[in-house]
Biopython code that builds the backbone (N, CA, C, O; Angstrom):
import numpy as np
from Bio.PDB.StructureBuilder import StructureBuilder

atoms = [
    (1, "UNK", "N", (12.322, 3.599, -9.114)),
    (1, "UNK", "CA", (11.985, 3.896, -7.735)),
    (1, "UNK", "C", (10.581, 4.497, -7.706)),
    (1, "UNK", "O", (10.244, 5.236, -8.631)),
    (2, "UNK", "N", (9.751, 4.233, -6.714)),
    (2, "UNK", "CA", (8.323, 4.623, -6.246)),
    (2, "UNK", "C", (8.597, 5.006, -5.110)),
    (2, "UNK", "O", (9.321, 4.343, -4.366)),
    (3, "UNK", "N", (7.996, 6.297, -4.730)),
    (3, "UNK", "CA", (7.821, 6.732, -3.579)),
    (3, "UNK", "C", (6.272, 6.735, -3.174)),
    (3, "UNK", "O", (5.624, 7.433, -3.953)),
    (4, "UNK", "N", (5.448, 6.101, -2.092)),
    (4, "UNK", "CA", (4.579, 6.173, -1.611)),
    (4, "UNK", "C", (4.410, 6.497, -0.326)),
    (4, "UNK", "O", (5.189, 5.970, 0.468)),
    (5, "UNK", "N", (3.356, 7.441, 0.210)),
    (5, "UNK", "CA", (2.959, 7.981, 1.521)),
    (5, "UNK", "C", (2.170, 6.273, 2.142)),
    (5, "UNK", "O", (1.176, 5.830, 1.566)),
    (6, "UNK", "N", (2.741, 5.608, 3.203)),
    (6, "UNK", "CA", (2.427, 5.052, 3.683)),
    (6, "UNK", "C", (0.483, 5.072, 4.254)),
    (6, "UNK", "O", (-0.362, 4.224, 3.966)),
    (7, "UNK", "N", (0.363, 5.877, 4.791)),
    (7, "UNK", "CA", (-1.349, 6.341, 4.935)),
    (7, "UNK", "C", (-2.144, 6.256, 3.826)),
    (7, "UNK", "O", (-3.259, 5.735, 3.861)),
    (8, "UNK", "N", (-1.674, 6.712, 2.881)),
    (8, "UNK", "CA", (-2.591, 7.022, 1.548)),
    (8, "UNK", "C", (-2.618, 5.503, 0.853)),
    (8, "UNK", "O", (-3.574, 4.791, 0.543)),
    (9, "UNK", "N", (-1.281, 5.312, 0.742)),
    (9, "UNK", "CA", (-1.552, 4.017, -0.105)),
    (9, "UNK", "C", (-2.121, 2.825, 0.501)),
    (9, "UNK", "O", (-2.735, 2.028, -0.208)),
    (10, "UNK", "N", (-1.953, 2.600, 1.933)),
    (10, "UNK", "CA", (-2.774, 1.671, 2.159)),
    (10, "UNK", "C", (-4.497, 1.617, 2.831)),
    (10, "UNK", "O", (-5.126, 0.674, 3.310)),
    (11, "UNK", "N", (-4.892, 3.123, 2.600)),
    (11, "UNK", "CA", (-5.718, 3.594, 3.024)),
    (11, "UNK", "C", (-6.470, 3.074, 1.812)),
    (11, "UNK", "O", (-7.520, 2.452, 1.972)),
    (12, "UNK", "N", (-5.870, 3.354, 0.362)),
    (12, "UNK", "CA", (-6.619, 3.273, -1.158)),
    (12, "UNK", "C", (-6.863, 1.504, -0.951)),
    (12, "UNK", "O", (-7.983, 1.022, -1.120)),
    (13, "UNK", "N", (-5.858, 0.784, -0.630)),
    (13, "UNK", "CA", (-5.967, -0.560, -0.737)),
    (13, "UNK", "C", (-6.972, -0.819, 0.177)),
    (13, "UNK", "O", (-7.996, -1.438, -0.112)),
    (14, "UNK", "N", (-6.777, -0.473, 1.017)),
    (14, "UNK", "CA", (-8.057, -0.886, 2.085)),
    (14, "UNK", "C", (-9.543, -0.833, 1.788)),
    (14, "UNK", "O", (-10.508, -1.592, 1.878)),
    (15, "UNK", "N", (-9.309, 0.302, 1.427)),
    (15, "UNK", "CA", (-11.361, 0.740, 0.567)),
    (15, "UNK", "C", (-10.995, -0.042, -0.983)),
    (15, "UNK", "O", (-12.061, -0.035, -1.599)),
    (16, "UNK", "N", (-10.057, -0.619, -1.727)),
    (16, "UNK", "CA", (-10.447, -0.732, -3.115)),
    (16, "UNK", "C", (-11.111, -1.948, -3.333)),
    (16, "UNK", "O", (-10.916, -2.703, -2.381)),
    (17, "UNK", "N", (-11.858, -2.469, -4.257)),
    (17, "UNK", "CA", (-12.082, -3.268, -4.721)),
    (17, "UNK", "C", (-11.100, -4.820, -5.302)),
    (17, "UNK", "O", (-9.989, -4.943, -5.817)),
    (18, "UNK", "N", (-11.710, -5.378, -5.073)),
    (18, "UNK", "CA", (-10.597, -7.111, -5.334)),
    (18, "UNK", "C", (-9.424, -7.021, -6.318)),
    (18, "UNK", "O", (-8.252, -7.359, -6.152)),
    (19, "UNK", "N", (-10.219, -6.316, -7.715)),
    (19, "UNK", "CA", (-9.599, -6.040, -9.087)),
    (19, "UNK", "C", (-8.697, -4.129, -8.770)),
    (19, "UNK", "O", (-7.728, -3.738, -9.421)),
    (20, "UNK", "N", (-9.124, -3.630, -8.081)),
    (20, "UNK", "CA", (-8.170, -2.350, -7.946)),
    (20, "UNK", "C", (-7.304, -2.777, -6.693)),
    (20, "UNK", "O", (-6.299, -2.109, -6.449)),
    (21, "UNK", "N", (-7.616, -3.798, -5.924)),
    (21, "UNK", "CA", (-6.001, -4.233, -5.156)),
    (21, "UNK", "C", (-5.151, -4.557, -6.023)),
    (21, "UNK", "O", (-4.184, -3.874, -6.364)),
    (22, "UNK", "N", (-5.548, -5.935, -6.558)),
    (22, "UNK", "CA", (-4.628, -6.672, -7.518)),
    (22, "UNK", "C", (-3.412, -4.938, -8.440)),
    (22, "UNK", "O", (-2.183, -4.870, -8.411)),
    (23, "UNK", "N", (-4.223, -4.058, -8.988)),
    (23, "UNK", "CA", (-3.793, -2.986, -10.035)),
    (23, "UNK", "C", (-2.705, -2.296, -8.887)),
    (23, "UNK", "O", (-1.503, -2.090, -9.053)),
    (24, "UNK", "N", (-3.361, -2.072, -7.931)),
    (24, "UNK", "CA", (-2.231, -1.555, -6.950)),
    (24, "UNK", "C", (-0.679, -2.268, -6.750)),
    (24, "UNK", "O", (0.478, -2.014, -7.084)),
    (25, "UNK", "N", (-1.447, -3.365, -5.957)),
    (25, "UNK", "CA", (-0.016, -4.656, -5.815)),
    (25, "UNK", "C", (0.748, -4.526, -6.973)),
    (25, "UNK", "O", (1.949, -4.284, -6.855)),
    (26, "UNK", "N", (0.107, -4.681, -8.362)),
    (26, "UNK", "CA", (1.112, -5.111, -9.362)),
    (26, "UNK", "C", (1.572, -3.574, -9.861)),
    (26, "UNK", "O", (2.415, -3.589, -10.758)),
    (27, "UNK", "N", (1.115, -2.194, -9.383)),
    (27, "UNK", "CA", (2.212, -0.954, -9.502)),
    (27, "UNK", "C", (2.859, -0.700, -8.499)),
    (27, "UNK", "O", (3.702, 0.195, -8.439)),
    (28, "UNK", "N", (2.593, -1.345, -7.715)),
    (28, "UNK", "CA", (3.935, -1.330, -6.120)),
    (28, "UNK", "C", (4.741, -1.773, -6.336)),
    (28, "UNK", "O", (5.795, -1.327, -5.884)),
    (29, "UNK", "N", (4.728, -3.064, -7.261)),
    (29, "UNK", "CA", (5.634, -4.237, -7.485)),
    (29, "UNK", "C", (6.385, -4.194, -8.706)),
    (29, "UNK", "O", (6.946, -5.180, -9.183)),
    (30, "UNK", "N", (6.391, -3.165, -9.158)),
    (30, "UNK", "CA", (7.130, -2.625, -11.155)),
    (30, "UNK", "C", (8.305, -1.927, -10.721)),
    (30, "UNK", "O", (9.451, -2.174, -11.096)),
    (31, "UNK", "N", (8.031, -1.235, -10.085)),
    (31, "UNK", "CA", (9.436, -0.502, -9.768)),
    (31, "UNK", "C", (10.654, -1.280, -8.927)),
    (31, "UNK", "O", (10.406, -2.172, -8.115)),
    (32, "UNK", "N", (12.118, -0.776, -9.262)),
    (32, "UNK", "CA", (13.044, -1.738, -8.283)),
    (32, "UNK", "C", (13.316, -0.906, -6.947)),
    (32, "UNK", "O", (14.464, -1.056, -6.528)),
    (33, "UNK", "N", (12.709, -0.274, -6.382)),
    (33, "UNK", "CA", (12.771, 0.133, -5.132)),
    (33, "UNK", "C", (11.400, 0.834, -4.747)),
    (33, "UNK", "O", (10.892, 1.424, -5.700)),
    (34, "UNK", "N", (10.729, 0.893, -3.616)),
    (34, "UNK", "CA", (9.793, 0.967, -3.536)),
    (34, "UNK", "C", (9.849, 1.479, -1.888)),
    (34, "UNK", "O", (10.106, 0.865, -0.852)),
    (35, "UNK", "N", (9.599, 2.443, -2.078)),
    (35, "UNK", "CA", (9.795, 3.564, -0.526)),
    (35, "UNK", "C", (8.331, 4.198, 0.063)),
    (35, "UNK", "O", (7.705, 5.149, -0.404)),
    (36, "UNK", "N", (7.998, 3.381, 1.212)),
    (36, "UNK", "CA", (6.769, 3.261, 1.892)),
    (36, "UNK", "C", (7.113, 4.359, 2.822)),
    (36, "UNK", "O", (7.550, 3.850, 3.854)),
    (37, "UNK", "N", (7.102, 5.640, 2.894)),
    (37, "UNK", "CA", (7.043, 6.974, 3.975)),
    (37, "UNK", "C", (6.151, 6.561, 5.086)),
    (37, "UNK", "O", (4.997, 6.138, 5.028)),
    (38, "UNK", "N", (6.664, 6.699, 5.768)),
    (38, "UNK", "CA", (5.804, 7.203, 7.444)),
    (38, "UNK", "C", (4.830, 5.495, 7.688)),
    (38, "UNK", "O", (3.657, 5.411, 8.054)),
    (39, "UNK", "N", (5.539, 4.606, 7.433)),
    (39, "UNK", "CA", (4.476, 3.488, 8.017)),
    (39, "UNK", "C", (4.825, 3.267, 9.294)),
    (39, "UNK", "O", (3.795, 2.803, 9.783)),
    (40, "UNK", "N", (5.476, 3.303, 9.966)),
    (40, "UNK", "CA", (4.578, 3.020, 11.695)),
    (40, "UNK", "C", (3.831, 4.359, 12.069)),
    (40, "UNK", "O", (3.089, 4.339, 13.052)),
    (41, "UNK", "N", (3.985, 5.534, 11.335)),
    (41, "UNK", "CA", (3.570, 6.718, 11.831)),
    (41, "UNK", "C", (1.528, 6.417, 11.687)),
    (41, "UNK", "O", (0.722, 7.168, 12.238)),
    (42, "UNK", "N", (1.115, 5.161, 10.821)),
    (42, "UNK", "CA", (-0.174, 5.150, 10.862)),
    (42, "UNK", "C", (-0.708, 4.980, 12.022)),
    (42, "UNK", "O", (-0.054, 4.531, 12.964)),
    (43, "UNK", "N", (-2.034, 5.330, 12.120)),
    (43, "UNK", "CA", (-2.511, 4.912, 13.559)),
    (43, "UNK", "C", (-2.761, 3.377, 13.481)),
    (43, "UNK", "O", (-2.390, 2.715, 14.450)),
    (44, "UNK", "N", (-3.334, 2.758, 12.462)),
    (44, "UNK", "CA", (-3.498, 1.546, 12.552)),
    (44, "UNK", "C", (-3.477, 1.373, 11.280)),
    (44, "UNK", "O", (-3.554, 2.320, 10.499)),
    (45, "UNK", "N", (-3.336, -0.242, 10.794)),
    (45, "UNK", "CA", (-2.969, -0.658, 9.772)),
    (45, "UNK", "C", (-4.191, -1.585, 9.331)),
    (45, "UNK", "O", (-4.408, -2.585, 10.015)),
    (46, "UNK", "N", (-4.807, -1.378, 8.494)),
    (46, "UNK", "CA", (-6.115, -2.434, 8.543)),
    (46, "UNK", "C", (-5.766, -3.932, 8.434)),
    (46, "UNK", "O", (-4.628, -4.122, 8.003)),
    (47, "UNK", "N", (-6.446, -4.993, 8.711)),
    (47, "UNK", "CA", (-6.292, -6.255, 8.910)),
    (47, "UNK", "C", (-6.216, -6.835, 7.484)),
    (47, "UNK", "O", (-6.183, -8.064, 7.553)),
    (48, "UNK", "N", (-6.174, -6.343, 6.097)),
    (48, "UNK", "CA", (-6.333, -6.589, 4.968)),
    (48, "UNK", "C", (-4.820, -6.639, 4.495)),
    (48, "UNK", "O", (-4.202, -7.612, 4.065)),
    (49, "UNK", "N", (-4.344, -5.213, 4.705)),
    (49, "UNK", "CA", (-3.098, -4.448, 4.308)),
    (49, "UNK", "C", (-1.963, -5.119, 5.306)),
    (49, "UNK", "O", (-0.815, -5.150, 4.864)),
    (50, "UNK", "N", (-2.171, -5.571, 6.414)),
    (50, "UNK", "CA", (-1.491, -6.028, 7.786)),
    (50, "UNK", "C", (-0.972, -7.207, 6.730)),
    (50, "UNK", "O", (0.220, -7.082, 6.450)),
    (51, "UNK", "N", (-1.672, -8.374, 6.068)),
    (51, "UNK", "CA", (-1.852, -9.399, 5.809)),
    (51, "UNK", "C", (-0.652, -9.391, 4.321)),
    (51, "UNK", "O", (0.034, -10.316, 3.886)),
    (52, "UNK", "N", (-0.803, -7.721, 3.760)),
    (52, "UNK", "CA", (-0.187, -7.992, 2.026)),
    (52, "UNK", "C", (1.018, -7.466, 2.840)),
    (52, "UNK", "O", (1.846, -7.489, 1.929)),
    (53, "UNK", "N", (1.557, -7.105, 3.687)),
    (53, "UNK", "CA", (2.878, -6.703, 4.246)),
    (53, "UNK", "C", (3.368, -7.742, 4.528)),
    (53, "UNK", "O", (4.493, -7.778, 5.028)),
]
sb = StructureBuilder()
sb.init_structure("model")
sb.init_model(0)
sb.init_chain("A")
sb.init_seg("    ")
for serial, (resi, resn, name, xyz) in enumerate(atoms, 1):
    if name == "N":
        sb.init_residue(resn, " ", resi, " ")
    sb.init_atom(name, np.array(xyz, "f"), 0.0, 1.0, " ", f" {name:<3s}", serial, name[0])
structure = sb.get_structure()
């Protein structure tokens, strides 16, 4: 299980680089449950991150 703050993590994806998305995606994606906190609570969701959801 991964717990991630919804804001933060897609805040990091949003500013990262091509090769530090990919590193992200594939540690989001290791664990068998994966718990995204507070995502509608963002104000907005960038058009990048909108797209990997």
């Amino acid at each position: 299980m991964r717990y991630v703050e919804a804001d933060t993590a897609l805040a990091q994806y949003a500013l990262a680089t091509t090769q530090e998305q990919a590193e992200l995606v594939k540690s989001w994606s290791v664990p068998d449950l994966l718990v995204l906190d507070d995502l509608f609570l963002a104000r907005r969701i960038p058009e990048a991150v909108a797209e990997l959801l």
